[in-house]
VMD Tcl script that builds the backbone (N, CA, C; Angstrom):
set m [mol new atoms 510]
animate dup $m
set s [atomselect $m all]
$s set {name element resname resid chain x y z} {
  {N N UNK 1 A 61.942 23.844 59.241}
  {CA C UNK 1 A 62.830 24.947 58.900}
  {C C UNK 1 A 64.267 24.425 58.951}
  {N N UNK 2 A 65.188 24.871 57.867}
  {CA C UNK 2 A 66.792 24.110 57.765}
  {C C UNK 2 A 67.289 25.139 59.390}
  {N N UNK 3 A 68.806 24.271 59.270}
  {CA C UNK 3 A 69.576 24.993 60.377}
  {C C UNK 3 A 70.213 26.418 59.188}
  {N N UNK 4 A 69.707 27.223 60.376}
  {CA C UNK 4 A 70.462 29.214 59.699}
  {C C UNK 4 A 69.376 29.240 59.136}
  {N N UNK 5 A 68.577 28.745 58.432}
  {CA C UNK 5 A 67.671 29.921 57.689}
  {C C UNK 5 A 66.427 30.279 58.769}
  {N N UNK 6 A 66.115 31.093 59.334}
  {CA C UNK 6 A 65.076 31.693 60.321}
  {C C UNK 6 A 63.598 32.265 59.568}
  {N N UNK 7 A 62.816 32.387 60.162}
  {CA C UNK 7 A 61.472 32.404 59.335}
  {C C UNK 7 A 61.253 33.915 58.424}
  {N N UNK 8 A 62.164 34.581 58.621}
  {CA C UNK 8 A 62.291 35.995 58.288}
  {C C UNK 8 A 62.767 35.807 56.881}
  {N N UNK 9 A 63.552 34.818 56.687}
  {CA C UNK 9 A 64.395 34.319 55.232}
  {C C UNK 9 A 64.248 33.845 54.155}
  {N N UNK 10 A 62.673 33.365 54.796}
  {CA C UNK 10 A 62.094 32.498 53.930}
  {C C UNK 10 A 60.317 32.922 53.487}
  {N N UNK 11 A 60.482 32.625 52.372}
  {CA C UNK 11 A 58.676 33.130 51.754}
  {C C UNK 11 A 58.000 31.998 50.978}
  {N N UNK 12 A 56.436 32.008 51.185}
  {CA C UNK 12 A 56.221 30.418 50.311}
  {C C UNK 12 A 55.068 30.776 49.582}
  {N N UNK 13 A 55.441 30.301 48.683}
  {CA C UNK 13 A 55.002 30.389 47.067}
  {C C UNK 13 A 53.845 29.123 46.794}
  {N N UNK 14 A 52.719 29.970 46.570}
  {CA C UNK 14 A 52.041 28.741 45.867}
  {C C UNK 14 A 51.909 28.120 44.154}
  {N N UNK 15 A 52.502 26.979 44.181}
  {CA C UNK 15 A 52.660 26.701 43.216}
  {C C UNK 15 A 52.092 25.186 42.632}
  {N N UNK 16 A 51.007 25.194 41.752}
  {CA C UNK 16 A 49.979 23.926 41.317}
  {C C UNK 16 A 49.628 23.232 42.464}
  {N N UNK 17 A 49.023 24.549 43.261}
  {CA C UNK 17 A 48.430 23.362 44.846}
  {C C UNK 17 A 49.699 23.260 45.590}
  {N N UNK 18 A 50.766 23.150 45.812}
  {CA C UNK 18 A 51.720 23.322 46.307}
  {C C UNK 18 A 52.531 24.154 47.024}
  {N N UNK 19 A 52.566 24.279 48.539}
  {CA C UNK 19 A 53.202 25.343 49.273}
  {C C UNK 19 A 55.400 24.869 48.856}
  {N N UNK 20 A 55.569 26.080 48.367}
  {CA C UNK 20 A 57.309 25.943 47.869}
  {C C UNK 20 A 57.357 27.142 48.694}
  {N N UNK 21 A 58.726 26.694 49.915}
  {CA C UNK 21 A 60.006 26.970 50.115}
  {C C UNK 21 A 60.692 28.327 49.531}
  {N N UNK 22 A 60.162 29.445 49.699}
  {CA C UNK 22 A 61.715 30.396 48.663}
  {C C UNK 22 A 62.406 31.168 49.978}
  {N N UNK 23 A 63.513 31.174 49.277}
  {CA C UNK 23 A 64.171 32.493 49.889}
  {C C UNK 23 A 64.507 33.692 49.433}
  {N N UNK 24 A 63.457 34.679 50.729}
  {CA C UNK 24 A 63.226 36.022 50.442}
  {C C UNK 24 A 64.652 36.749 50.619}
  {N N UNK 25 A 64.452 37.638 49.633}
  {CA C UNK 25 A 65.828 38.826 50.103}
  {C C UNK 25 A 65.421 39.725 51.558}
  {N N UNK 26 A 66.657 39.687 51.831}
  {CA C UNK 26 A 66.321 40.237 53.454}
  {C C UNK 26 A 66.117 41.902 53.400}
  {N N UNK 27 A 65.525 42.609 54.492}
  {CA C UNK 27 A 65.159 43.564 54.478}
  {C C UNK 27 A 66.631 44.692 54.283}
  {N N UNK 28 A 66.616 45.591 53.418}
  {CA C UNK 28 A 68.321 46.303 53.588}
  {C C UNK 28 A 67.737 47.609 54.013}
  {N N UNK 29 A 69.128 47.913 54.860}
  {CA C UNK 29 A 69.245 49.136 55.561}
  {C C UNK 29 A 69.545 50.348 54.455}
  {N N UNK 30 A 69.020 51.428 54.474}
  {CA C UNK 30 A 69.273 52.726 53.183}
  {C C UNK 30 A 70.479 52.320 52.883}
  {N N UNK 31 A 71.842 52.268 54.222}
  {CA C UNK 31 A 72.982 52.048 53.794}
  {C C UNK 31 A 73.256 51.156 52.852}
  {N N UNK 32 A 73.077 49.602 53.055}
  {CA C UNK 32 A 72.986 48.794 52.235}
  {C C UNK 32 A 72.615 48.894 50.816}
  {N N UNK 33 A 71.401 49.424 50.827}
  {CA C UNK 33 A 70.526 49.695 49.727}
  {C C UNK 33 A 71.458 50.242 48.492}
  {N N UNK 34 A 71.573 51.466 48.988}
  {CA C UNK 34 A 72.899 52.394 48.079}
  {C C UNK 34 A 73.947 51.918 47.582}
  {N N UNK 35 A 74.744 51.285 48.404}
  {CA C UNK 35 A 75.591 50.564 48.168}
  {C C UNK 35 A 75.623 49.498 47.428}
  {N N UNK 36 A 74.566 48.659 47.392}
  {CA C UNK 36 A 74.834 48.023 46.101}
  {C C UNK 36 A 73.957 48.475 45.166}
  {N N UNK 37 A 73.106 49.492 44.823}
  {CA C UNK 37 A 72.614 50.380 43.802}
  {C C UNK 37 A 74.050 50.761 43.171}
  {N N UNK 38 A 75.262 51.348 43.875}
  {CA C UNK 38 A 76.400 52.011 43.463}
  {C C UNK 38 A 77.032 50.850 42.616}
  {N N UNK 39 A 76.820 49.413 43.439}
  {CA C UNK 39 A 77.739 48.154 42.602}
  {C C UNK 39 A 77.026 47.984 41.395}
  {N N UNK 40 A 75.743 47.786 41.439}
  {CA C UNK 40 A 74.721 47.245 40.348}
  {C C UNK 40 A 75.086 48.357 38.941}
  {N N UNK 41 A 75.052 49.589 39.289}
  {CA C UNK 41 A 75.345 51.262 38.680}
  {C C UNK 41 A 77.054 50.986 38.260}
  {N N UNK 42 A 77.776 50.816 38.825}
  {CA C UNK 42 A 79.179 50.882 38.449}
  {C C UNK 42 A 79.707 49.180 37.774}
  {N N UNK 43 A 79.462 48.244 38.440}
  {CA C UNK 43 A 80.100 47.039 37.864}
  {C C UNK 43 A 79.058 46.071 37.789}
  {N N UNK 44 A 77.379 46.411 37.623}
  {CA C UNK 44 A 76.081 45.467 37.272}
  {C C UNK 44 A 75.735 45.698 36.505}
  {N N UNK 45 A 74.808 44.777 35.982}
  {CA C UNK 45 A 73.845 44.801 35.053}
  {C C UNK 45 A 72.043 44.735 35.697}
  {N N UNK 46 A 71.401 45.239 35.305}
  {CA C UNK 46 A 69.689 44.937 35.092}
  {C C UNK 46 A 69.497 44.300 33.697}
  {N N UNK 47 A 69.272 43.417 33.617}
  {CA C UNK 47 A 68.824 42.701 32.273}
  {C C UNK 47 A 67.491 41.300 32.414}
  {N N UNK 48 A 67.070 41.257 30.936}
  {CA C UNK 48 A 66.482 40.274 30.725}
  {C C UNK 48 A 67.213 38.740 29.928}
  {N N UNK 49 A 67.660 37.663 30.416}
  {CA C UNK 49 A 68.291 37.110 29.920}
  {C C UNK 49 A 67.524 35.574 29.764}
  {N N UNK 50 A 67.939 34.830 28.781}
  {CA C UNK 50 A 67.379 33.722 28.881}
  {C C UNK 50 A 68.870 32.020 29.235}
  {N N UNK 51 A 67.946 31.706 29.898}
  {CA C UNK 51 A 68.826 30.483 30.410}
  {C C UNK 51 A 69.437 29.391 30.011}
  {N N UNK 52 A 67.748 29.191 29.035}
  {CA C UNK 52 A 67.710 27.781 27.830}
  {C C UNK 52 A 67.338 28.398 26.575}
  {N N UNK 53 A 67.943 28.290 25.365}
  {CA C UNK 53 A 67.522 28.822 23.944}
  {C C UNK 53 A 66.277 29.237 23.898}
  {N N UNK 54 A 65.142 28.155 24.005}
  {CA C UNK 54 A 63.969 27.927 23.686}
  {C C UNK 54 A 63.062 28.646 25.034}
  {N N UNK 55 A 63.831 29.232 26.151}
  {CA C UNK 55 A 63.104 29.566 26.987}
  {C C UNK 55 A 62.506 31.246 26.770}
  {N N UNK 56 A 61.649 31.796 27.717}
  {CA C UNK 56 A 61.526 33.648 27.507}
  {C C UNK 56 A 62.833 33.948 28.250}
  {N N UNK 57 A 62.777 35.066 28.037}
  {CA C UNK 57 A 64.013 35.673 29.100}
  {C C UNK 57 A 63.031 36.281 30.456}
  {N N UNK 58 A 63.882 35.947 31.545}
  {CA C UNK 58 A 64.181 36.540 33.025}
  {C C UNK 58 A 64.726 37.001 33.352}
  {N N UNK 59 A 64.379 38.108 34.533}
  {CA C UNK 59 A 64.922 39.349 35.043}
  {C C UNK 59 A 66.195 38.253 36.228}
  {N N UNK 60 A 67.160 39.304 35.527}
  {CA C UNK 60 A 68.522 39.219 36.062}
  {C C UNK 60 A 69.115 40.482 36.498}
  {N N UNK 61 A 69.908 40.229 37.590}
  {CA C UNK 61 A 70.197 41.540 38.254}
  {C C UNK 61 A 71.688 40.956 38.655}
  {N N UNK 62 A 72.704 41.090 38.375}
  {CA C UNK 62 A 74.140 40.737 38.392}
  {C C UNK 62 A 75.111 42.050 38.742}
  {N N UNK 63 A 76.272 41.672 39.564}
  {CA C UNK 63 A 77.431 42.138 39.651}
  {C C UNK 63 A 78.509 41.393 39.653}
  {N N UNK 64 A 79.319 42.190 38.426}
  {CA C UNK 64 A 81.037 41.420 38.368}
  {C C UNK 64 A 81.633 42.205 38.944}
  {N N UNK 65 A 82.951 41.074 39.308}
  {CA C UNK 65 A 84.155 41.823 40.308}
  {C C UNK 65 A 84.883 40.713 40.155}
  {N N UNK 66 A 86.089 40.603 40.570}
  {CA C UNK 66 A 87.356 40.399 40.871}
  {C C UNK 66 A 88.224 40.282 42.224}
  {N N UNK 67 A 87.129 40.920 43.347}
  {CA C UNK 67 A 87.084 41.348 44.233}
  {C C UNK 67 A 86.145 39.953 45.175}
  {N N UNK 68 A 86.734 38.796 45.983}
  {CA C UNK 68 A 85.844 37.821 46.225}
  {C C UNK 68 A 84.829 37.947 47.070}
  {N N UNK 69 A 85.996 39.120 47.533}
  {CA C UNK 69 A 84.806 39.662 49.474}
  {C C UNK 69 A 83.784 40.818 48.808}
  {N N UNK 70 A 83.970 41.328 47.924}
  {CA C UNK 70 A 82.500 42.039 46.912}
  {C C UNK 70 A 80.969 41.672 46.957}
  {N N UNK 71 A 81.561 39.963 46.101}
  {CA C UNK 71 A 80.457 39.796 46.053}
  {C C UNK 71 A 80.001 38.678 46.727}
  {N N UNK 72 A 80.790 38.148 47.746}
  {CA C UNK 72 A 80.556 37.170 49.189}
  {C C UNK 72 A 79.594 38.478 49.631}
  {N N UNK 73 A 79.853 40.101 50.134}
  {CA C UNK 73 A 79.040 40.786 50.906}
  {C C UNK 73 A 77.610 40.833 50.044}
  {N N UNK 74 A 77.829 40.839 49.114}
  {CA C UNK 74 A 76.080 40.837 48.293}
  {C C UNK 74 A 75.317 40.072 48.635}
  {N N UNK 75 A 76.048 38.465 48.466}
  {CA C UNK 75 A 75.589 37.605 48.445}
  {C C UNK 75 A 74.709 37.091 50.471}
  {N N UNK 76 A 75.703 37.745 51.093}
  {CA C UNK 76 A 75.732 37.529 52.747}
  {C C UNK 76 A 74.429 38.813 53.268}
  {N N UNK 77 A 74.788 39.817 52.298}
  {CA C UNK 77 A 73.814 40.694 52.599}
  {C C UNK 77 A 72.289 40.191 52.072}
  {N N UNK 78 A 72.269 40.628 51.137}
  {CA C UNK 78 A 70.972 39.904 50.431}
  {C C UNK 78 A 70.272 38.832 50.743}
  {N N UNK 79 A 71.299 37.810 51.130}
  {CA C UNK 79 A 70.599 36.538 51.582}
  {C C UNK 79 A 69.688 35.352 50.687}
  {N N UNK 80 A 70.343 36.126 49.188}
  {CA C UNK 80 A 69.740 35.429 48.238}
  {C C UNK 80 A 70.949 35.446 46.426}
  {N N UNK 81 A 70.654 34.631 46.105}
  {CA C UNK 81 A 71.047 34.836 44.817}
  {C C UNK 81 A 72.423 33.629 44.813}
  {N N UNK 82 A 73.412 33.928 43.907}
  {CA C UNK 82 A 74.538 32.754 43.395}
  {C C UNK 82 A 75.611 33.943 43.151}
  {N N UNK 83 A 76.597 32.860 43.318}
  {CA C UNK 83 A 78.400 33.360 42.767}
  {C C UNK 83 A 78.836 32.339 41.837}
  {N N UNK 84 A 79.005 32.917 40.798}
  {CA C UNK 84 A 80.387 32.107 39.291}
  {C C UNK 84 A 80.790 32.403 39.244}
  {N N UNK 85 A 82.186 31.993 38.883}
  {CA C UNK 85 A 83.217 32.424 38.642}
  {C C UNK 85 A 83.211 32.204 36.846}
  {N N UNK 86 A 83.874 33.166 36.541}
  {CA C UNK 86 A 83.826 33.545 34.795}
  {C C UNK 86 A 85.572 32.641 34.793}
  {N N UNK 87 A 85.482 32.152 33.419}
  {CA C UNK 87 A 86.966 31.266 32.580}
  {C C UNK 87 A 87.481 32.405 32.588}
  {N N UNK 88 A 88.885 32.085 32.794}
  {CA C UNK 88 A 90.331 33.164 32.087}
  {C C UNK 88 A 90.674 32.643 31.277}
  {N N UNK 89 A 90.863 33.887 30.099}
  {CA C UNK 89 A 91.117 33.123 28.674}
  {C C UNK 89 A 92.653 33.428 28.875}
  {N N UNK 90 A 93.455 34.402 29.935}
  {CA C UNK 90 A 94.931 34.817 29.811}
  {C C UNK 90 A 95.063 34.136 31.356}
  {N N UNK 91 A 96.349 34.286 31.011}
  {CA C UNK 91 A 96.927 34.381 32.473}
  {C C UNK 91 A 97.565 35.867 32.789}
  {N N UNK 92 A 96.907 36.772 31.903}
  {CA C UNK 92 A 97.312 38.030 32.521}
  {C C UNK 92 A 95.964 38.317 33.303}
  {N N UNK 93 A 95.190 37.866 32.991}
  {CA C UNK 93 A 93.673 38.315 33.623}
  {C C UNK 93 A 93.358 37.663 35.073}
  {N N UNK 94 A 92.576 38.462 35.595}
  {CA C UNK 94 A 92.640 38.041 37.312}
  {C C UNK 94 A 91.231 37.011 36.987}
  {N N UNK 95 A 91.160 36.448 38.020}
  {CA C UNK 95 A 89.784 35.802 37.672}
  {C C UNK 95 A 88.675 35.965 38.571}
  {N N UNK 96 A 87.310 36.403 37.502}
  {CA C UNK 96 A 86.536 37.105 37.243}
  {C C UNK 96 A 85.167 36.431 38.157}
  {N N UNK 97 A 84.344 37.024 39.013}
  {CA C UNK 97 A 83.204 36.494 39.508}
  {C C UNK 97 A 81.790 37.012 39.098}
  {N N UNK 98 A 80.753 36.481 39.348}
  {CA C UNK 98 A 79.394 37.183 39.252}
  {C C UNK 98 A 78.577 36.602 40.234}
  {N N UNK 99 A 78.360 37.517 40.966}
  {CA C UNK 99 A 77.200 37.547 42.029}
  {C C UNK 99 A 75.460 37.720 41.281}
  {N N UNK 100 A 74.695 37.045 40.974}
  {CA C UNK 100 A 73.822 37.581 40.468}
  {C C UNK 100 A 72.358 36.787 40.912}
  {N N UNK 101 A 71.393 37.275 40.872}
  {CA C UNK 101 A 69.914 36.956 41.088}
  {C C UNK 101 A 69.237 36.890 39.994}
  {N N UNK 102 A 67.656 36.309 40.362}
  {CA C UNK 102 A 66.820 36.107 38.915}
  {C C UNK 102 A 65.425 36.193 39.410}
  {N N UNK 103 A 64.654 36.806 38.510}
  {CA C UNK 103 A 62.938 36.617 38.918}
  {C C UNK 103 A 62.826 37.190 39.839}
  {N N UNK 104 A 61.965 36.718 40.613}
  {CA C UNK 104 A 60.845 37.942 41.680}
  {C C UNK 104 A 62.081 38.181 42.902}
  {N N UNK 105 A 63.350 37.615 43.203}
  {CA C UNK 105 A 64.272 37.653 44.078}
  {C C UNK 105 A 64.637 38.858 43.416}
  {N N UNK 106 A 65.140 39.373 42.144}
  {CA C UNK 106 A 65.921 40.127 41.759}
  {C C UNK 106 A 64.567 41.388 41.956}
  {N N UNK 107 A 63.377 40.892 41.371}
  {CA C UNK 107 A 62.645 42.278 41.334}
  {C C UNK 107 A 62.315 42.965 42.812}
  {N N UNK 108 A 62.100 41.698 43.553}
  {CA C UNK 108 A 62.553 42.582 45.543}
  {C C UNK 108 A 64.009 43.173 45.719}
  {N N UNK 109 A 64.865 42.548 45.262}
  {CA C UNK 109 A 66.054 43.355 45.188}
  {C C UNK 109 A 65.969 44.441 44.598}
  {N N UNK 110 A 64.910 44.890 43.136}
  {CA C UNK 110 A 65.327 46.399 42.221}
  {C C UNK 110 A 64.246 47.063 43.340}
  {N N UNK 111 A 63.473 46.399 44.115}
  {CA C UNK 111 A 62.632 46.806 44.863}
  {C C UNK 111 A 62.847 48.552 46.242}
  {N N UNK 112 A 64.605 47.373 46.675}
  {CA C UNK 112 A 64.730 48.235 47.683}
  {C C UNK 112 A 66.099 49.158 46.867}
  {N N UNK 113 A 66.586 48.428 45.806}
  {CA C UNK 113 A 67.692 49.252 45.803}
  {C C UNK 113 A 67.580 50.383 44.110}
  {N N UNK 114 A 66.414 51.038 44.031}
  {CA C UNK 114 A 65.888 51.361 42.683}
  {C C UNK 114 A 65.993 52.844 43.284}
  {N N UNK 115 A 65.454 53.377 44.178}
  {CA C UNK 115 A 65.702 54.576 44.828}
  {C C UNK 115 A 67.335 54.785 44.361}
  {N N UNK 116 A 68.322 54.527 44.689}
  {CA C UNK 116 A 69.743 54.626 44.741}
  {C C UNK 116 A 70.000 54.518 43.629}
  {N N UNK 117 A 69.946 53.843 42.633}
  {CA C UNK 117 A 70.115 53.698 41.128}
  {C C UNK 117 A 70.531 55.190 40.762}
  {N N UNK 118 A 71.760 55.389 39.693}
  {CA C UNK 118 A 71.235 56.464 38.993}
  {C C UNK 118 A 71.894 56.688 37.240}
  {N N UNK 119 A 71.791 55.320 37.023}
  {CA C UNK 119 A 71.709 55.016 35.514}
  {C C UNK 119 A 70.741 54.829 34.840}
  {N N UNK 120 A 71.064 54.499 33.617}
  {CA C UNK 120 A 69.581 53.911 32.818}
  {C C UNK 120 A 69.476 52.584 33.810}
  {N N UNK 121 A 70.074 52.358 34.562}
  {CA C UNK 121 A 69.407 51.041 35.068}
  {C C UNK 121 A 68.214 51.934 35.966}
  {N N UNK 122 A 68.010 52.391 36.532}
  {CA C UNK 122 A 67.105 52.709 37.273}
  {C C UNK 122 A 65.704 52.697 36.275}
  {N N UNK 123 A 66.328 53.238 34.924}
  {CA C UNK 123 A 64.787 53.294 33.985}
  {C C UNK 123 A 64.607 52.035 33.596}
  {N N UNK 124 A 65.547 50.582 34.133}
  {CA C UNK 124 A 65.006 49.508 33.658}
  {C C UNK 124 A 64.067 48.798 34.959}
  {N N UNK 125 A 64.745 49.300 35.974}
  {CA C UNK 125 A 64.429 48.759 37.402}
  {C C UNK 125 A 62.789 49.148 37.249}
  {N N UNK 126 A 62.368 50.842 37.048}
  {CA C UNK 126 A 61.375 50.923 37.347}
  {C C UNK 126 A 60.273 49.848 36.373}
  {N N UNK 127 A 61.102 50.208 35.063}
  {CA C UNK 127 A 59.866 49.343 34.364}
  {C C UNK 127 A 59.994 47.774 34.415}
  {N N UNK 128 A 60.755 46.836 35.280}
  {CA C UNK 128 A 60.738 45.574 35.835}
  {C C UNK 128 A 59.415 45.712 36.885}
  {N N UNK 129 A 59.626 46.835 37.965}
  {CA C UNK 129 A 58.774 46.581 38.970}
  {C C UNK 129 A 57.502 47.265 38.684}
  {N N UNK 130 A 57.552 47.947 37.842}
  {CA C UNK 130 A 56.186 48.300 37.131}
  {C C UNK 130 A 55.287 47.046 36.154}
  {N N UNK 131 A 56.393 46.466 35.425}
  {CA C UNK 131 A 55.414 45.611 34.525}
  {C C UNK 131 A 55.857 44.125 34.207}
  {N N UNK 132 A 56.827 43.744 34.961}
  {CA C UNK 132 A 57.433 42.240 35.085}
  {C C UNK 132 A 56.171 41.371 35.696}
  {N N UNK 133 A 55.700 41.572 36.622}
  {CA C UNK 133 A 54.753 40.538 37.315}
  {C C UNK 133 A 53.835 40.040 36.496}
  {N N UNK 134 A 53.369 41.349 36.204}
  {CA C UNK 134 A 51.787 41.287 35.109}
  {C C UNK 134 A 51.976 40.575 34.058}
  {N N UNK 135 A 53.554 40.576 33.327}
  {CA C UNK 135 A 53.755 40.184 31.772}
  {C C UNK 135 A 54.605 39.012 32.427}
  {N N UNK 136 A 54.719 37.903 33.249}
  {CA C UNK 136 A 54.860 36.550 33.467}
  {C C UNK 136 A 54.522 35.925 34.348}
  {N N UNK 137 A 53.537 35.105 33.964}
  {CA C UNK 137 A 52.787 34.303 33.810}
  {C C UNK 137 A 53.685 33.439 34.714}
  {N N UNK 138 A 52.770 32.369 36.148}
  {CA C UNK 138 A 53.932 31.445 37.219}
  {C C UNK 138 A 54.051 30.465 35.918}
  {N N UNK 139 A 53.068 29.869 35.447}
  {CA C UNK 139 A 53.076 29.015 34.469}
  {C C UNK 139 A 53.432 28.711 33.383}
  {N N UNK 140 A 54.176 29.491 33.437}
  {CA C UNK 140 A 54.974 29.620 32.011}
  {C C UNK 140 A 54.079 29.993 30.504}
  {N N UNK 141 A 52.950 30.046 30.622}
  {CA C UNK 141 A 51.840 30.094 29.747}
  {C C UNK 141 A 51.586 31.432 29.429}
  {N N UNK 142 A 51.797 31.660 27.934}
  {CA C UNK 142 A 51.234 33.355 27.543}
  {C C UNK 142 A 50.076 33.130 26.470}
  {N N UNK 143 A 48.941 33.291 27.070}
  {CA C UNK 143 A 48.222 32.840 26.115}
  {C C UNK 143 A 47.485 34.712 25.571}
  {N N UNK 144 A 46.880 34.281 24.761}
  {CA C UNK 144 A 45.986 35.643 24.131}
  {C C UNK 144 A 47.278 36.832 23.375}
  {N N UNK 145 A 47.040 37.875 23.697}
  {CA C UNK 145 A 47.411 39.026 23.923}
  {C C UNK 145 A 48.807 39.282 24.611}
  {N N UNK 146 A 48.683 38.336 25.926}
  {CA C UNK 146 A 50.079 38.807 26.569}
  {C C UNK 146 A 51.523 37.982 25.982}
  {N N UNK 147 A 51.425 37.245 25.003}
  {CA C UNK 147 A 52.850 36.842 24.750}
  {C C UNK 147 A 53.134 37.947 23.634}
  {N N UNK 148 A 52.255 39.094 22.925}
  {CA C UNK 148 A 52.390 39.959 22.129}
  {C C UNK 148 A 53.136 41.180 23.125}
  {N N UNK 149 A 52.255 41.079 24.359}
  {CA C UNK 149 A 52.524 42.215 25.569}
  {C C UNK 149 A 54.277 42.016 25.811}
  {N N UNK 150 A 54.313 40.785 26.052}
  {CA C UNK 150 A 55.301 40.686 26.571}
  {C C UNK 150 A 56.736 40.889 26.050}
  {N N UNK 151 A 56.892 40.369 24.772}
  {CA C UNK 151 A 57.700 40.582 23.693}
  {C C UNK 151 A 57.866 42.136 23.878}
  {N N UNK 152 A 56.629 42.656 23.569}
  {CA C UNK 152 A 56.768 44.079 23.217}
  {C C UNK 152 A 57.680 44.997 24.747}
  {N N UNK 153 A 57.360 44.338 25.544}
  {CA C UNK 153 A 57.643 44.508 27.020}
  {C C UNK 153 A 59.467 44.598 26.932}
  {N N UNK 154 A 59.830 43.221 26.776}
  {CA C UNK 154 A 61.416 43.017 26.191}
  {C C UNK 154 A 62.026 44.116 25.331}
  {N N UNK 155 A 61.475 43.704 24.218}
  {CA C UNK 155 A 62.119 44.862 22.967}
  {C C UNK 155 A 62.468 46.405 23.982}
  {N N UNK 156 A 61.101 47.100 24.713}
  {CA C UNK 156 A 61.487 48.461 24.853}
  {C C UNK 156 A 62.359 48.026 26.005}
  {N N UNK 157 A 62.285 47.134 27.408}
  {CA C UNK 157 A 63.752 47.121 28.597}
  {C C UNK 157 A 64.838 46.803 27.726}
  {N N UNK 158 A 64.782 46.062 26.558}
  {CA C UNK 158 A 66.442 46.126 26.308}
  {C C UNK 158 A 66.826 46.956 25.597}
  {N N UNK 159 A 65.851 48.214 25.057}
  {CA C UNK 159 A 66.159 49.390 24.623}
  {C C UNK 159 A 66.569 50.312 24.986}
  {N N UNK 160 A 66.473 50.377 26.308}
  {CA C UNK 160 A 67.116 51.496 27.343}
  {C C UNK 160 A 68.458 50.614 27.902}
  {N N UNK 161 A 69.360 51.126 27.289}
  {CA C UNK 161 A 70.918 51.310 27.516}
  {C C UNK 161 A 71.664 52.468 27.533}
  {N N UNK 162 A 73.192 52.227 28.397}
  {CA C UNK 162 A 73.760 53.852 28.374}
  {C C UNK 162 A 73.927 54.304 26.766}
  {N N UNK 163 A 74.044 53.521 25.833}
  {CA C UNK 163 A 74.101 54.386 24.532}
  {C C UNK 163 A 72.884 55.605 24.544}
  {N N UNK 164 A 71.950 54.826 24.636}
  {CA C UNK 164 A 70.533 55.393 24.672}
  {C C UNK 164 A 70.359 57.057 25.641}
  {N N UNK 165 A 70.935 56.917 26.856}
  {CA C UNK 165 A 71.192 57.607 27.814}
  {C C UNK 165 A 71.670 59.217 26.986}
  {N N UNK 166 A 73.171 58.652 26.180}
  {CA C UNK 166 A 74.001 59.381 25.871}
  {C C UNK 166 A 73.262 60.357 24.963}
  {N N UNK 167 A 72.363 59.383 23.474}
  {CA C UNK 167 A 71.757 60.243 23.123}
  {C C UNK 167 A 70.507 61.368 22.895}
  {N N UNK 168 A 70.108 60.652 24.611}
  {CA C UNK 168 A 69.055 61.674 24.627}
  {C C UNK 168 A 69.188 63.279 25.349}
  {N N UNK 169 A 70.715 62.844 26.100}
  {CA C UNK 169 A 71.501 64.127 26.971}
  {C C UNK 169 A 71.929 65.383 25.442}
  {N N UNK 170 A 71.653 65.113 24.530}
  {CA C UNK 170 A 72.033 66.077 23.148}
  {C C UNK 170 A 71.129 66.866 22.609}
}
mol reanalyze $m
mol bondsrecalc $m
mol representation Tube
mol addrep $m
């Protein structure tokens, strides 16, 4: 076990015969929870994004800010995920960070903080933790049926956006 990470922090993954190392998101308090449901809801995203051209897309769960101690607390809370900093194209512009997670880290994250949600992200959260696992494959492999599933899976989460929201409130 490294120095700081305690056995609570960590989860292991079997992978081709292989016990891997991850780090689990830590358990959050309601308080917690909400609170960054409110960040994810006001200055996040829920999305499916891809990394490499040629790759599928993965569940991403991000917050921008400007704010460093923002998303240092996400990052300190959670106990999982990365910080970038975004280019300034001005020098009138402050410069820009993203706290964000990916894969089964992010879907334990929509896990605890999906209750609190109360955007269309919540209608993406549910259908991540409803049907993300099933439609990818550890192996990267979609064979039969499910690379049809899965596609089809994409198309409708990136269909639910606040446009979408707006026009079904009419």
């Amino acid at each position: 076990m490294s120095p700081g990470i305690t056995p609570g922090d960590v989860s292991f993954l079997a992978l081709q015969g292989k016990l891997v190392l991850s780090k689990a998101v830590r358990n959050l308090s309601d308080v917690q929870a909400a609170y960054l449901a409110g960040l994810i809801d006001g200055e996040g995203t829920v999305t499916l994004s891809r990394r490499h051209r040629n790759e599928r897309r993965q569940l991403v769960v991000s917050i921008v800010s400007t704010e460093r101690s923002l998303v240092d607390w996400a990052l300190q809370t959670t106990g999982v995920g990365k910080i970038t900093r975004k280019r300034v194209t001005s020098d009138k512009h402050a410069p820009g960070l993203t706290y964000s997670v990916s894969n089964r880290q992010a879907l334990e994250l929509l896990r605890q903080v999906s209750p609190y949600l109360q955007s269309y992200k919540k209608t993406r959260s549910l259908m991540a933790l409803s049907e993300y696992i099933a439609l990818t494959p550890r192996n990267g492999r979609y064979r039969g049926d499910l690379a049809y599933q899965r596609d089809r899976f994409e198309r409708a989460f990136l269909a639910v956006h606040s446009r979408s929201e707006l026009h079904s409130s009419n």
